[in-house]
N, C-alpha and C positions, 0 to 999 in steps of 0.2 A: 336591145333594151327599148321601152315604149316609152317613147318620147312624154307622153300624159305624163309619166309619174318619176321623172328624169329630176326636175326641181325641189321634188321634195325627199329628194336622197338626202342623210345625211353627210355632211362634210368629206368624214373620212373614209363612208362608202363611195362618192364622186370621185375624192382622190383616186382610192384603189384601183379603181375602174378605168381610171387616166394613165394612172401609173406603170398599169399593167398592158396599157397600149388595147383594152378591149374596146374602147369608145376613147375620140383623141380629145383636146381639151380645148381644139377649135369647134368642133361639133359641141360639145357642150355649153361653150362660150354663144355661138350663136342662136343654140335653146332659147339662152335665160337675156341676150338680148331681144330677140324676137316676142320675149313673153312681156321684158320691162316695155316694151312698143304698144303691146296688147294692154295692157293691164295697169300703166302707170299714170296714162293721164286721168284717170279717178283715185287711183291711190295717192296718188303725188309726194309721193317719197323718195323720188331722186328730183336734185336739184340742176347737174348733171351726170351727164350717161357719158363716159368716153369710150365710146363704141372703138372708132380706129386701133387708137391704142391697148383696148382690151383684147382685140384680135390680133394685132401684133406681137402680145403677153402670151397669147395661145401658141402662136404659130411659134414661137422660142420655147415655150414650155414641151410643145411636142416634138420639135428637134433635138432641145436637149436629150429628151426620156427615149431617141430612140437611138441615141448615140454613146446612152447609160449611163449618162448622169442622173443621179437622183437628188432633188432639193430636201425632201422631208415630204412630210401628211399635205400642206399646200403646193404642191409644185402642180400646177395649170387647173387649180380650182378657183372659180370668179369667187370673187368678195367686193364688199364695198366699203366704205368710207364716211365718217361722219365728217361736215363739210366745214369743220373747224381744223382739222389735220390738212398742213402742206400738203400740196401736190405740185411738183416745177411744173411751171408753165398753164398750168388748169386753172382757173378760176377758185377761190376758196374763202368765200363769203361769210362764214359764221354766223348765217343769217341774219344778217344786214344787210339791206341796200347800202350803208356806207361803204361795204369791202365786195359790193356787186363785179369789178374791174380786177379786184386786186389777184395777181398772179405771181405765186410765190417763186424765189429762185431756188429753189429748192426743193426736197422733199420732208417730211419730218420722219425723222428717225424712225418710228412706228411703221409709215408707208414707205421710206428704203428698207425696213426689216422684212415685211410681207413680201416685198419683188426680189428681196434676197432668196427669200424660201421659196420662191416661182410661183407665188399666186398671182393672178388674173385679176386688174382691177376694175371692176365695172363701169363703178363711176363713184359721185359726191354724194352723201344725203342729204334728207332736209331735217330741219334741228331749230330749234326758238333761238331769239336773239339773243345775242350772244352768250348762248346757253344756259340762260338764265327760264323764266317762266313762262311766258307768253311768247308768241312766234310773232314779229315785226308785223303792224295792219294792214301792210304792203303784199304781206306774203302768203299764200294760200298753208293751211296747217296740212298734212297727210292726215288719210281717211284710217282709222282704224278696220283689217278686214274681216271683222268680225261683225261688225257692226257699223254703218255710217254714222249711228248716235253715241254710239261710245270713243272716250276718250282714249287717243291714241298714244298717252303718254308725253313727258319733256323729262329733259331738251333734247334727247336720242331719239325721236318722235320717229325720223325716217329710217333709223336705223332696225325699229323695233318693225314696223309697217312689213319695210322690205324683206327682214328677213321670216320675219311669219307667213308671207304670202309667196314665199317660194321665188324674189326676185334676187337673190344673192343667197349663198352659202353660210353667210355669216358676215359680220359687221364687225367694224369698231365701232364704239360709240365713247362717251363720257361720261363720269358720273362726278358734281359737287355737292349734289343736294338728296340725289335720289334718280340722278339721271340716265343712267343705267339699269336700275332697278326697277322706276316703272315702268318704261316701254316694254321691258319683258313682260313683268306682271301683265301688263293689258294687253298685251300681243299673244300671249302665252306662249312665250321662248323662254328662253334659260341664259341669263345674264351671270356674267364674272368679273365683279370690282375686284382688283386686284388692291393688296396692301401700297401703302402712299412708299412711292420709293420705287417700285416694283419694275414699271414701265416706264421708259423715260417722256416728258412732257415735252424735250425739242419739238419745234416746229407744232404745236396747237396752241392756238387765240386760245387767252386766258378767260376764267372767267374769275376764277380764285383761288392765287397758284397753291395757298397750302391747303387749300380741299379738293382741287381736284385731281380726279382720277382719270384715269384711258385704261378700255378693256373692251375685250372680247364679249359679243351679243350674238348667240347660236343655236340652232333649234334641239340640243346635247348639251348635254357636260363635258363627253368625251372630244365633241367639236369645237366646243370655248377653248379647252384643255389645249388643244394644237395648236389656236391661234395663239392664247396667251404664252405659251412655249417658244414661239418664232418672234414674238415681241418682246418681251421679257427682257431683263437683264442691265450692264452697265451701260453708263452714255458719256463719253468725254463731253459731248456738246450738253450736257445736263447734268451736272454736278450734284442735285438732290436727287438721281439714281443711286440706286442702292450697290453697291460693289459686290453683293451677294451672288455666292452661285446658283445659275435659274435649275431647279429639279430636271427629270424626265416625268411630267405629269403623266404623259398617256404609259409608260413602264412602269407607274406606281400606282394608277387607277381603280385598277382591279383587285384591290386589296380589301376590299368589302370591309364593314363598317363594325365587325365583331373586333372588339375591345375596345372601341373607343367611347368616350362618355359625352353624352349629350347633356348641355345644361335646358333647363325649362322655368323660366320666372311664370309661373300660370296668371299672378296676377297681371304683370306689365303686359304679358303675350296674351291673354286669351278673356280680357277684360275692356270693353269699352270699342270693341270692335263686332263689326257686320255679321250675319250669322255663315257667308260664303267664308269671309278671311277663316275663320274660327273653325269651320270643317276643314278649311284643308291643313291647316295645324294639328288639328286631332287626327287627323288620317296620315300626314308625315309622321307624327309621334306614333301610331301603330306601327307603321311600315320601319321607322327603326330601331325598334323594339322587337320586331321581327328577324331582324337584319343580323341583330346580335349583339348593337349599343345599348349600353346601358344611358338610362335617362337619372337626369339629376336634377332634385328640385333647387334652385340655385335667386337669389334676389340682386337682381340688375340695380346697378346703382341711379338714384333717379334722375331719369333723362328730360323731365319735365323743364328745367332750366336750359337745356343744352338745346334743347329744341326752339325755346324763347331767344336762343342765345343767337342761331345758326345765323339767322339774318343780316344781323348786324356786322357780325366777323365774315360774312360773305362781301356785304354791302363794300367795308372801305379796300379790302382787295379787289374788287370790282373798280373803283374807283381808281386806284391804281396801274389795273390795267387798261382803262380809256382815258387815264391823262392827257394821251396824246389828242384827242378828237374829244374830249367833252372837258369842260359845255361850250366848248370852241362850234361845235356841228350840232348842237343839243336837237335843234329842227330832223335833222334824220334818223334821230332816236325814238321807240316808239314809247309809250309812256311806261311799262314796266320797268324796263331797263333804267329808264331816267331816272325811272320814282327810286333806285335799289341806289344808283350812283348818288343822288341827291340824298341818300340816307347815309351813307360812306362818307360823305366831306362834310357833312355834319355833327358826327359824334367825335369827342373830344378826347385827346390823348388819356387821360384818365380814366374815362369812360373804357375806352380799348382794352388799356392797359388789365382794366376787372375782366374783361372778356377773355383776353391772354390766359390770366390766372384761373379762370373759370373752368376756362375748357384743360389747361393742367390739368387740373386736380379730376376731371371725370375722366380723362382721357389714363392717368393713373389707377384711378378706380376699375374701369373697364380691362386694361391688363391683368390686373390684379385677379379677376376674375378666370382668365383664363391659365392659369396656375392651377384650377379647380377642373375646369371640364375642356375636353378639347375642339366642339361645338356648340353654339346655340343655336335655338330655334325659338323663330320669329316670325310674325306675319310679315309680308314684302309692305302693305300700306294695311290699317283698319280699317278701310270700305274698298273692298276687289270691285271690278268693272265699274267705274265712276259713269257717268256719262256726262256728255259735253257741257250738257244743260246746269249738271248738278255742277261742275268742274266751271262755269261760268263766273260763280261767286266766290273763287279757290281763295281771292286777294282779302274780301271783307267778312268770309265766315270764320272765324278763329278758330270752333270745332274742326272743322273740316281741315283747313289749314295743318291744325297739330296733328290728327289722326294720319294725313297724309305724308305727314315728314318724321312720324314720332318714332319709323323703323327703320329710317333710312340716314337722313342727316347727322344722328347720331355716330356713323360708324364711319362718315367722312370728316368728322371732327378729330375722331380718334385714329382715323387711317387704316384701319381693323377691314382686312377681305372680306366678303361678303358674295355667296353664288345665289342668284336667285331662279328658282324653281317652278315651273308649271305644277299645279295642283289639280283637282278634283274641279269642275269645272261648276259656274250655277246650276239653277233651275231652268233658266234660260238659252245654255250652253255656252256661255261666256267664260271667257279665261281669268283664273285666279291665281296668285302667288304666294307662293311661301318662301323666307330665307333660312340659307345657313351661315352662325358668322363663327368666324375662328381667329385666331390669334395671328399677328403680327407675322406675315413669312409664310401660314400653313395656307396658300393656296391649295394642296398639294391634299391634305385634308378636306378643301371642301368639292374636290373634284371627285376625289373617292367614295366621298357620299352621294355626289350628285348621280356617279355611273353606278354606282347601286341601288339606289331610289329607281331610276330611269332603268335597268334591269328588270326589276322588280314589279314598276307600274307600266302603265302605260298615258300617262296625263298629256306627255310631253310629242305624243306620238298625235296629236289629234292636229288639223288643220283648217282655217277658215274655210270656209265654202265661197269660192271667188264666181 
């Protein structure tokens, strides 16, 4: 195998190739360390590398498989880590310099689930403070590798960097706001918010425990599909895990997208948005009209409040979770974060209490919908490829602001899964996104679209030029 083109195998071709004893999964391991050596101190998307211990994860993975044990799809393929998920003993900052020492005793469920399955862990990512919007002004942000001027996405920042530029197999990352979602969008991978419940939250720095989410960030559907598969599931140490049993995604994959009914609001989806988000919506809605779904013209209930709304109901969970250290440390906060905590301990029980009720009734409404069609489609953001410059002014331009959150926060309000998609790319050759969201549980549905889309195109097959 030619080592050149070794990184940008997919997942579960890596695995096979492991598994099969054709290439070991220490030789692989020391590829994609070799390459994070080459190529990271400009990308700056790992925060750390645990190189020893990633080859000690090889050199067991390859023992095991030759003594025939088999773990599943990740046994001795490197992954990495958003640097909000325990690691014992490693370092797991959340980027903050506050938690720069902190060394968990532990691991988080998520990262004992992956070492269960024999994955390889590379190392930590890098990710905004405390996974909220801005990355700490301590901290250098990762380069997007498509562009040095374009925006590399939050607060999965590192997650999306690394795994488009071939330095990991695939990621966990997070999503509360849309954090999972952009760094795909702007990386041009293929991110999987899983439904809220799905993945258990043990062991990851909060940012807002009833929005957020942990899921799989992978240059596939079918390679989210496996990682979400090996995470998934119950958590005695996590009690708002779901008791549900986790599918076989990748045994159901391939079920291709003929009968199933796709909803389309043209107004909310395909109105007030860039003319890149807009083509690759119209060119998804070809491709699954093609495919065999039928398409439905269908009216989203409006998310215009919900999006006014998100802040706020982020803000005093936010607040909740840095009781311990603010405004006790407020000095090693960097002003984002402050400014979101300082919004949190100022709105009033009352005030909540309508936010509570608010998000009810959409979060009803949105169910409600999917009794109708068994996916939507949506743009990932209304303006694809931001750039850093334009994404400068994210906090004071309110345009910009809603357009950014108006496809995303909505569906962490509701908990509603969500895969996002590599599209059709600009004029400039930049990465664009498209979603698809589905109902409560149907990860399992938007996997099957995604490995049919990704069959069918090839969007998702394209790579930075590093």
């Amino acid at each position: 195998m030619n080592d050149d083109e070794l990184h940008y195998l997919s997942l579960l071709e890596v695995g096979r190739e492991i598994q099969s004893r054709r290439i070991s999964s220490q030789q692989v391991t020391r590829h994609m360390l070799a390459r994070i050596e080459a190529m990271d101190a400009r990308l700056r998307s790992y925060v750390t590398v645990m190189a020893e211990q990633a080859l000690e994860d090889a050199r067991r993975a390859d023992r095991e498989i030759a003594e025939g044990l088999h773990r599943g799809a990740l046994h001795g393929v490197p992954l990495a880590l958003k640097d909000l998920l325990w690691t014992q003993g490693i370092p797991t900052t959340h980027g903050m310099t506050l938690h720069r020492d902190h060394r968990p005793a532990e691991d988080a469920t998520v990262v004992r689930r992956l070492r269960e399955a024999g994955a390889v862990i590379l190392g930590k990512l890098q990710q905004t403070e405390g996974a909220f919007a801005d990355h700490h002004p301590e901290v250098q942000p990762p380069v997007n590798p498509w562009g040095a001027q374009l925006w590399p996405g939050a607060s999965s920042s590192g997650s999306g960097v690394a795994t488009a530029a071939g330095l990991c197999f695939g990621a966990l990352g997070t999503d509360t706001g849309g954090s999972i979602r952009f760094p795909s969008a702007a990386n041009g991978i293929t991110g999987l918010k899983p439904t809220w419940g799905r993945v258990s939250r043990h062991g990851a720095f909060e940012l807002a425990a009833s929005l957020d989410h942990i899921g799989p960030m992978a240059r596939s559907a079918a390679d989210a599909a496996a990682i979400l598969a090996a995470i998934a599931g119950a958590d005695a140490c996590d009690p708002t895990a779901s008791q549900r049993s986790v599918p076989d995604y990748l045994a159901t994959m391939t079920r291709g997208l003929s009968g199933l009914r796709v909803g389309l609001d043209r107004q909310w989806a395909m109105q007030g948005v860039d003319a890149p988000s807009l083509h690759a919506v119209q060119e998804a809605l070809t491709w699954v009209q093609r495919l065999g779904a039928s398409v439905l013209e269908v009216r989203f209930p409006d998310a215009v409040q919900a999006v006014l709304d998100w802040p706020a109901l982020c803000a005093v969970e936010t607040a909740v979770a840095h009781a311990a250290t603010f405004p006790a440390q407020r000095a090693s906060y960097g002003p984002g974060l402050a400014g979101l905590i300082d919004l949190g301990l100022g709105l009033s029980a009352t005030d909540y209490q309508r936010l509570l009720l608010r998000r009810a009734d959409f979060t009803g409404r949105v169910r409600a919908l999917f009794t109708q069609v068994d996916l939507l489609l949506v743009p990932a953001t209304a303006y694809a490829a931001p750039t850093l410059q334009r994404m400068a002014s994210f906090g004071s331009d309110a345009e910009l602001f809603a357009g950014m959150l108006r496809y995303t926060c909505p569906f962490d309000l509701t908990g509603s899964p969500t895969i996002t998609l590599p599209g059709p790319c600009t004029a400039q050759g930049e990465p664009v996104g498209f979603q698809l969201v589905a109902g409560d549980w149907r990860e399992d549905l938007l996997v099957r679209a995604g490995w049919a889309l990704q069959q069918a195109t090839d969007w998702h097959l394209r790579h930075p030029t590093l």
